[in-house]
Structures are given as C-alpha cells and as structure tokens.
N, C-alpha and C positions, 0 to 999 in steps of 0.2 A: 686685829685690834678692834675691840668693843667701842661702840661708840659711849659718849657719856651718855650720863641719864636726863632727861629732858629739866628744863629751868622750869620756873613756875609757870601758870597757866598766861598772866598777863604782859611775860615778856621782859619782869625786871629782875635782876640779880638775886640771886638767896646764898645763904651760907650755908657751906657742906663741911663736911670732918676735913682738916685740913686746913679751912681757911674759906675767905668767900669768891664768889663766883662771878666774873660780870660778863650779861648776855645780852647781844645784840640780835635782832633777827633783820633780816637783809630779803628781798625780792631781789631777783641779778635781772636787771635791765640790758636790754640793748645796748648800751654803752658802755658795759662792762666788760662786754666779747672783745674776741680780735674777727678777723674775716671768716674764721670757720664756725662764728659761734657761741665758742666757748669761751669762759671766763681768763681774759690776760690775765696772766699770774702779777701783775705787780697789784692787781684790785686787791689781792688777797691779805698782802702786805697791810693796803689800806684798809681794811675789814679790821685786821687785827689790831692796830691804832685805834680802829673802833671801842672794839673790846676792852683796851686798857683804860680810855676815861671811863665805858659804864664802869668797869669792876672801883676805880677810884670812885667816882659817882656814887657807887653801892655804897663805898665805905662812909660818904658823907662828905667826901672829899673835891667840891666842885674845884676845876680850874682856875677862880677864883681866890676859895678857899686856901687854896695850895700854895698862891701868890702871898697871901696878904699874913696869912699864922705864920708860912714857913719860908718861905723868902724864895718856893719855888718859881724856878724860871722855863723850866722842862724837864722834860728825861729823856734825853736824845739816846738812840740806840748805837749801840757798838759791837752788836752781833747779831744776828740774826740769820734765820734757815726757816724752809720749810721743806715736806713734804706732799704730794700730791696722790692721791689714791682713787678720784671721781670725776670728772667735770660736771662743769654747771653751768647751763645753759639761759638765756633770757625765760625769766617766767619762773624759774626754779625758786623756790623758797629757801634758804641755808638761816642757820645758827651759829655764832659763833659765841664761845664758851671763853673767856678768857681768866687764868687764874696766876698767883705768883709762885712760884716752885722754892724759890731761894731768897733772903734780904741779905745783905750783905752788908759793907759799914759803909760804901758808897754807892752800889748800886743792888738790881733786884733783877731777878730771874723770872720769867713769863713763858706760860704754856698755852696754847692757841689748838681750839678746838673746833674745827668749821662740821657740822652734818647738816643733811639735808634735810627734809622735815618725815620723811622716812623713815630717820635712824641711819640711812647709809653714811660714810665718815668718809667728806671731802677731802680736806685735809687737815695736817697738823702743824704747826710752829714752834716758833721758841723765838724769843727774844735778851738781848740782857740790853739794861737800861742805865744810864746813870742817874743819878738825884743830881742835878744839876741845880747853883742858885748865881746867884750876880756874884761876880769877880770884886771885892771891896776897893781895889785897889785902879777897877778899871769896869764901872755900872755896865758898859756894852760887851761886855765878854761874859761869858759863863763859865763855873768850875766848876767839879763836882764838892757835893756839900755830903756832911755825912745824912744817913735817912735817919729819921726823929725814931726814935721809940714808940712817940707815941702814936706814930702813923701806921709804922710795924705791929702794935696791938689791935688794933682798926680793924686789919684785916684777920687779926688770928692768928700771927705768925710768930717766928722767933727768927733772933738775929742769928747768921751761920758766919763768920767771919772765913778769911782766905788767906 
C-alpha cells in the first residue's frame, strides 16, 4: 500500500478529490513508548482523534462552532480498528492524514493515515462516529442527531444513507 501524498508545506489541512484532508504532524516522544520503545498502540488511537478535529478544523468547523450552530455535543465512536505496518520510535516524526470515507444520516466514516516523514506508511485506521447532540428530553445524555447538510457540504461530500 502507497502511502498518501504529502499535505501542504505548513502542516495545515487542504483539499483533495474526494473531499478534504485534515493533517496533524506529531514528534513520538518518550511517553508515547511502552518499555521497548516503541510507540503503545492505544497513542495511535489518540493521534487519530487528533486528526479528526484538524480535518473539522479544516472545514471551519471549531469545537465550538459545532456546539453553538449545531447543537453538537460529540461524536463518540462505535467502531473502530486499526492496522499496523512500522513502529515509531521517540524522535520519529509521523503524519497523520485523516479523511471521511462515508456521511450517513447519523453518523460518518473516517480513514486514518499515519507515515513517517519518509513516506513509509505506519499505519492505517477507520473509525465510524456518531453525530451525537443533547437528549431534549434529558440535557445530560446524548443521542444521536442526524448530520446537517450543511456540514456534509463543508467537507465535500454527499450523504450515503444505510
């Protein structure tokens, strides 16, 4: 598998055919390891949580933003995988690419791209998310809310229903 093609020169999101792109660049610190090392796979997880506010970020869409237009309250995940193909070591430089693959009428599909600054391809992900807003019936709870149109255009996409 190719890696992707590198994001722009200063490190912020651009849009590709498809839809747009949000890119995090990452230094793996000491803290990131386990005792051999190398990168504990759950960082990666957290990397790609990265990725998802820049790519919203990209769209215009701060965590704020998201509260106050749409009544977002998260997008908590309800699947999620990865796979692994490199380690990453303290000192290494990675990228991670995050894009949405699917919108759906409540939730959205996410592709997770980790390389090193290389080009070699750390690993991959996926995520599926919900559009989560306040429960009307009950402020401390969340449900899923359908995703806006207009949020879906933001990014480029179109709605695939299920």
């Amino acid at each position: 598998m190719q890696p992707p093609p590198p994001g722009d020169e200063d490190g912020r999101s651009k849009s590709r055919p498809g839809g747009l792109v949000g890119r995090a660049e990452i230094e793996v610190d000491f803290g990131d390891c386990d005792p051999a090392q190398i990168v504990f796979y759950p960082n990666y997880f957290r990397w790609f949580d990265r990725g998802t506010w820049r790519l919203f970020a990209a769209a215009g869409l701060s965590r704020d933003t998201l509260r106050e237009r749409y009544g977002l309250t998260g997008h908590p995940i309800v699947k999620a995988g990865a796979e692994f193909f490199v380690s990453s070591r303290p000192g290494d430089r990675i990228v991670v690419e995050t894009s949405v693959t699917r919108w759906g009428g409540k939730s959205f599909d996410l592709r997770h791209v980790i390389s090193k600054s290389d080009g070699r391809l750390v690993a991959e992900g996926f995520e599926t998310r919900v559009w989560a807003v306040a429960d009307p019936d009950d402020p401390t709870r969340m449900r899923g809310g359908r995703v806006p149109d207009e949020v879906i255009a933001l990014f480029g996409g179109t709605r695939e229903e299920r």
